[in-house]
DSSP file (Angstrom, degrees, kcal/mol; ACC not computed):
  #  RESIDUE AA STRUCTURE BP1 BP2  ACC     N-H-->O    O-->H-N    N-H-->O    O-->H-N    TCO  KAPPA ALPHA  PHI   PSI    X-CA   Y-CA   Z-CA
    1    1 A X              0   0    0      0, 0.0     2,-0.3     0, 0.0    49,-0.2   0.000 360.0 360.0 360.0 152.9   -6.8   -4.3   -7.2
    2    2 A X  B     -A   49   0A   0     47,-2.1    47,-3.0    45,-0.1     2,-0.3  -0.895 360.0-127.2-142.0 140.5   -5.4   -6.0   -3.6
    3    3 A X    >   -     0   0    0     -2,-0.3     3,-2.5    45,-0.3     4,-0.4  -0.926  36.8-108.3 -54.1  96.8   -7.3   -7.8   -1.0
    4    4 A X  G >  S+     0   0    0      1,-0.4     3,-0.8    -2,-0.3    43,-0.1   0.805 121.6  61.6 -32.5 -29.7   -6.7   -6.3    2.5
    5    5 A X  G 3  S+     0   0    0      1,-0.2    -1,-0.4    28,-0.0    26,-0.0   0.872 102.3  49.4 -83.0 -20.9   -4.5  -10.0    2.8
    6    6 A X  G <  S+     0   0    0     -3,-2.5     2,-0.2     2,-0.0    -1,-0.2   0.476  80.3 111.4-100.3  21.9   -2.3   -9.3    0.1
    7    7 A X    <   -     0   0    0     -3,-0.8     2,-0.4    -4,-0.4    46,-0.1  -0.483  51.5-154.4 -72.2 154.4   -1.0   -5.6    1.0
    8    8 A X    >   -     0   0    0     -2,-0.2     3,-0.9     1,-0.0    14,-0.2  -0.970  33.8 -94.8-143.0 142.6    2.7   -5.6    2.0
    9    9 A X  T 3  S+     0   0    0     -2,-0.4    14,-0.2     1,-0.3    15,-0.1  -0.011 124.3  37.1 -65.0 143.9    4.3   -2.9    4.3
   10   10 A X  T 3  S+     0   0    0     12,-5.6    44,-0.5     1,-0.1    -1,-0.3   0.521  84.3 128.4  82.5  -2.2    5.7   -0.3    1.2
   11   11 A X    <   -     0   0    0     -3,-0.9    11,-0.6    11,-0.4     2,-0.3  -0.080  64.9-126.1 -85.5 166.2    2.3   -1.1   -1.0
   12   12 A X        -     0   0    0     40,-1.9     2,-0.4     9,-0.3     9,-0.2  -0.862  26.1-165.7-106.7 141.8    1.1    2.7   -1.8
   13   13 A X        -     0   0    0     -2,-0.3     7,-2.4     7,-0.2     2,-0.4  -0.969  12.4-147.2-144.2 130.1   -2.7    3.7   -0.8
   14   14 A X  E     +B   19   0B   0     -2,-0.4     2,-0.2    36,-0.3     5,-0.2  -0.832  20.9 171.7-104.6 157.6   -4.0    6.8   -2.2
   15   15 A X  E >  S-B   18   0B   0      3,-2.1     3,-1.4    -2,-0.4    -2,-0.1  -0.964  72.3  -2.6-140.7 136.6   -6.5    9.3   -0.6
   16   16 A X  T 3  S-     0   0    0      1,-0.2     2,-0.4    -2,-0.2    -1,-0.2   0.994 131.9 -58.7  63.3  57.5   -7.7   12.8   -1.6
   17   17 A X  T 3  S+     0   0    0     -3,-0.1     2,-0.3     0, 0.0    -1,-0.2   0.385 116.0  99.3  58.0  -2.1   -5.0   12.3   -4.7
   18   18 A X  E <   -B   15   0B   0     -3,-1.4    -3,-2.1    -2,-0.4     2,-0.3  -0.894  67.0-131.4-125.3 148.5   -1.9   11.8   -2.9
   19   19 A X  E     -B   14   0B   0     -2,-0.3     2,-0.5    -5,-0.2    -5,-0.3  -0.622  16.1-170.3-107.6 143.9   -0.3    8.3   -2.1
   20   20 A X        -     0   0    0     -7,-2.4     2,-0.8    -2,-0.3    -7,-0.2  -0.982  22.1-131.7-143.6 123.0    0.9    7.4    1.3
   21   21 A X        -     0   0    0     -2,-0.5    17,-0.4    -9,-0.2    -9,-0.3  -0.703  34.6-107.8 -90.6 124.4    3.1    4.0    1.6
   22   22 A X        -     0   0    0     -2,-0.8   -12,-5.6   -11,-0.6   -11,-0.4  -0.291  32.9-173.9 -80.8 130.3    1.8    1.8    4.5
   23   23 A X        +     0   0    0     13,-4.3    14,-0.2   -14,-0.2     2,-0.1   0.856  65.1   3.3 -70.6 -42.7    4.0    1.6    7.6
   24   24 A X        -     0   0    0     12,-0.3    12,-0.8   -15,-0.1     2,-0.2  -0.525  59.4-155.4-143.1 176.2    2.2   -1.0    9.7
   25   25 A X  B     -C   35   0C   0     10,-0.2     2,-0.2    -2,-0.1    10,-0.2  -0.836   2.0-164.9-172.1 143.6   -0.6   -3.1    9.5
   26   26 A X        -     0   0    0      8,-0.8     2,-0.6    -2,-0.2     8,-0.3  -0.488  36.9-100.5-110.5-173.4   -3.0   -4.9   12.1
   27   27 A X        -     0   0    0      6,-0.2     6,-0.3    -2,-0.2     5,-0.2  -0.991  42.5-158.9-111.7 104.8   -5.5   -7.9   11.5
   28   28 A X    >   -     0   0    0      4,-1.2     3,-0.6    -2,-0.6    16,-0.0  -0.455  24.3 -80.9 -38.8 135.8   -8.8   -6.4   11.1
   29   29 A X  G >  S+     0   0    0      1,-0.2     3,-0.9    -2,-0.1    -1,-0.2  -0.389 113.1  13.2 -52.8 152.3  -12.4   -8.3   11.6
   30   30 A X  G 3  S-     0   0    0      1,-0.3    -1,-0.2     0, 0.0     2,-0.1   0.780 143.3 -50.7  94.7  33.7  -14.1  -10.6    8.9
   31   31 A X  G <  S+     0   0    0     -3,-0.6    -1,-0.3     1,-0.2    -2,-0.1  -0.211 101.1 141.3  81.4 -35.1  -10.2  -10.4    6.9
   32   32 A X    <   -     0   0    0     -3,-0.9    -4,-1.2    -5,-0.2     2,-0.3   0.362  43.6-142.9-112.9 152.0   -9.9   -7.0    7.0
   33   33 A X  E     - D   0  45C   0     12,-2.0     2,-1.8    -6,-0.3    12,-1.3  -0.949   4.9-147.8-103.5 130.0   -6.6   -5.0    7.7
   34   34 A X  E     - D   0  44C   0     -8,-0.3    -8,-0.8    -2,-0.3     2,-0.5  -0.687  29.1-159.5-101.8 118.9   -5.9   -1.6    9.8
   35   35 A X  E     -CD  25  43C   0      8,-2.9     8,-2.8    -2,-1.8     2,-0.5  -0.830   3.4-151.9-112.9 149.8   -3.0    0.0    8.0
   36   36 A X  E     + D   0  42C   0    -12,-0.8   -13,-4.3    -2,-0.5     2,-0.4  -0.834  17.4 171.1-113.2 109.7   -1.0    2.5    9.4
   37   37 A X    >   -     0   0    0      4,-0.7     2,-1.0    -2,-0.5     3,-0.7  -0.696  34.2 -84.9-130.6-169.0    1.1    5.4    8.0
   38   38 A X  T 3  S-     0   0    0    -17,-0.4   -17,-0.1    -2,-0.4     3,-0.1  -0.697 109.7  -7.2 -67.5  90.0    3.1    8.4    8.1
   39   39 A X  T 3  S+     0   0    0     -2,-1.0     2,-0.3     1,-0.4    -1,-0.2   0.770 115.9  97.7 105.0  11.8    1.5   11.6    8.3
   40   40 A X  S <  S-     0   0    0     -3,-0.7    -1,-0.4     1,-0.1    -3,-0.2  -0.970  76.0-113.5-144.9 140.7   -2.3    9.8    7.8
   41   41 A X        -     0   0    0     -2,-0.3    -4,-0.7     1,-0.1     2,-0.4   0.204  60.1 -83.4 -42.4-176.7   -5.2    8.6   10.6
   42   42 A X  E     -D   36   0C   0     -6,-0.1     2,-0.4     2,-0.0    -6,-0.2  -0.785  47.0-151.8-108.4 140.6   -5.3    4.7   10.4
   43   43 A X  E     -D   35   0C   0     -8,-2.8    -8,-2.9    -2,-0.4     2,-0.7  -0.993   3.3-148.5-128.8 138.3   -7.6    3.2    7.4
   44   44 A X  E     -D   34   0C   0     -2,-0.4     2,-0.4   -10,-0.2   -10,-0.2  -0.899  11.1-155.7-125.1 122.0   -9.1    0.0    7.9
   45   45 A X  E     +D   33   0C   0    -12,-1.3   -12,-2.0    -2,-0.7   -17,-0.2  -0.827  24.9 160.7-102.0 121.2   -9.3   -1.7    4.7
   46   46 A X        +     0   0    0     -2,-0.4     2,-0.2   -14,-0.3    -1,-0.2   0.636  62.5  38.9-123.0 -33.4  -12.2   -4.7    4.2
   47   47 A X  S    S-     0   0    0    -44,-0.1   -43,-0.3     1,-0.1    -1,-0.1  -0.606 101.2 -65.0-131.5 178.7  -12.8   -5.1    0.4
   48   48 A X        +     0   0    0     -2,-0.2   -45,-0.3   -45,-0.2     2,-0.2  -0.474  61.3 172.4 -60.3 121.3  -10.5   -5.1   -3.0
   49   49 A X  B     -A    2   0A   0    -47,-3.0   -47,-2.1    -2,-0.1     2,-0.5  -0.870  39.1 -93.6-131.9 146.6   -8.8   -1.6   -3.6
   50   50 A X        +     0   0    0    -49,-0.2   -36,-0.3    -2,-0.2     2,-0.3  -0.484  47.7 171.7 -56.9 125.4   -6.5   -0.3   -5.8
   51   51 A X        -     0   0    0     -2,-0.5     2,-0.2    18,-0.3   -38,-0.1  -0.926  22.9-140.7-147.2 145.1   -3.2   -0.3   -4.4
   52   52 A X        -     0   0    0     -2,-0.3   -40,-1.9   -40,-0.1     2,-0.4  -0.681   8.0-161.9 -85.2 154.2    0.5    0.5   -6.1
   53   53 A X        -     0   0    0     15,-0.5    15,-0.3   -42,-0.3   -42,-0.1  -0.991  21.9-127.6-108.2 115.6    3.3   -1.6   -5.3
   54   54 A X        +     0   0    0    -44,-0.5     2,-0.3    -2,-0.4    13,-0.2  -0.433  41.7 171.8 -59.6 135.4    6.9    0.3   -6.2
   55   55 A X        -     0   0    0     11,-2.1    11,-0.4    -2,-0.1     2,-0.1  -0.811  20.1-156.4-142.2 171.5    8.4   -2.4   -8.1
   56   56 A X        -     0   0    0     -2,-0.3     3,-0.1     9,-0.2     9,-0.1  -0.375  10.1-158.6-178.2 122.5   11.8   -1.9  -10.2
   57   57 A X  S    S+     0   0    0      1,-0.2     2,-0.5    -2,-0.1     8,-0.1   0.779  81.9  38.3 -60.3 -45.3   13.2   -4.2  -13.6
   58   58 A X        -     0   0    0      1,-0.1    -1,-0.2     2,-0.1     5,-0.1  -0.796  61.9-150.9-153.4 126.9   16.6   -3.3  -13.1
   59   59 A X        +     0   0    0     -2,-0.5     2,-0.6    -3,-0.1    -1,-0.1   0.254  52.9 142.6  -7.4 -31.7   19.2   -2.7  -10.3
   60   60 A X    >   -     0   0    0      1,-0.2     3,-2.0     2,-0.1    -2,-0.1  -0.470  59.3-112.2 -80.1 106.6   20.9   -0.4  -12.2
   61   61 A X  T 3  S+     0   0    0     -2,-0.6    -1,-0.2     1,-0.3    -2,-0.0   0.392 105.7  28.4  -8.7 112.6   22.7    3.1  -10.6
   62   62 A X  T 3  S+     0   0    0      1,-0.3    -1,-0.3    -3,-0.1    -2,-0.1   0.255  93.5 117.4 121.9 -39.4   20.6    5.9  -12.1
   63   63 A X    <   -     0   0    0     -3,-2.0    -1,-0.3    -5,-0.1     2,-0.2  -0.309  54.7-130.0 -90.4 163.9   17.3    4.4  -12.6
   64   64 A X        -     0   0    0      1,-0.0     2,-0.2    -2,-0.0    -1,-0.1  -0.743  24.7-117.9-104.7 169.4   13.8    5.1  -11.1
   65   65 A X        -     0   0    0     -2,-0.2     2,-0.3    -9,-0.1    -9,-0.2  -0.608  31.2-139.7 -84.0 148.1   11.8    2.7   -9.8
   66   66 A X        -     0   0    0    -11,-0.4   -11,-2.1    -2,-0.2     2,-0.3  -0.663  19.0-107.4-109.1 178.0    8.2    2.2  -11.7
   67   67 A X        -     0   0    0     -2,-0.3     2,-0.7   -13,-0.2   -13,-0.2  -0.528  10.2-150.9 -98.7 170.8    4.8    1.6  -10.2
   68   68 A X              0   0    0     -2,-0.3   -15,-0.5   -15,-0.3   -17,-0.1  -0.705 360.0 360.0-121.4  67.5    3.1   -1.4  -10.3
   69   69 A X              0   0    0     -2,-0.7   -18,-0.3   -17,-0.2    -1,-0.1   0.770 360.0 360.0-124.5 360.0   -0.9   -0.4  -10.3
């Protein structure tokens, strides 16, 4: 779980079961963030959420990247 202050732009958010990686991001009241994506309304995020971060162990041609959640 992430704090609307630690999402970073590529973080993953799901809704309705599908994951959408956040484009943009404003400064919300009281901490809060409004995140922005592709193909999604704007969700404004106030409290500790799940969120994945795409992460990946190795560099290497070939490999997938894993999720982080």
């Amino acid at each position: 779980m992430l704090l609307p202050t630690q999402v970073r732009i590529g973080d993953l958010v799901e809704f309705d079961g599908a994951w959408f990686p956040v484009k943009d991001m404003k400064t919300a009241q009281a901490g809060g963030r409004i995140l922005h994506f592709e193909g999604r309304a704007p969700y404004t995020m106030t409290q500790a959420e799940i969120v994945a971060r795409p992460i990946s162990h190795a560099r290497q041609s070939g490999s997938l990247p894993r999720l982080l959640i």
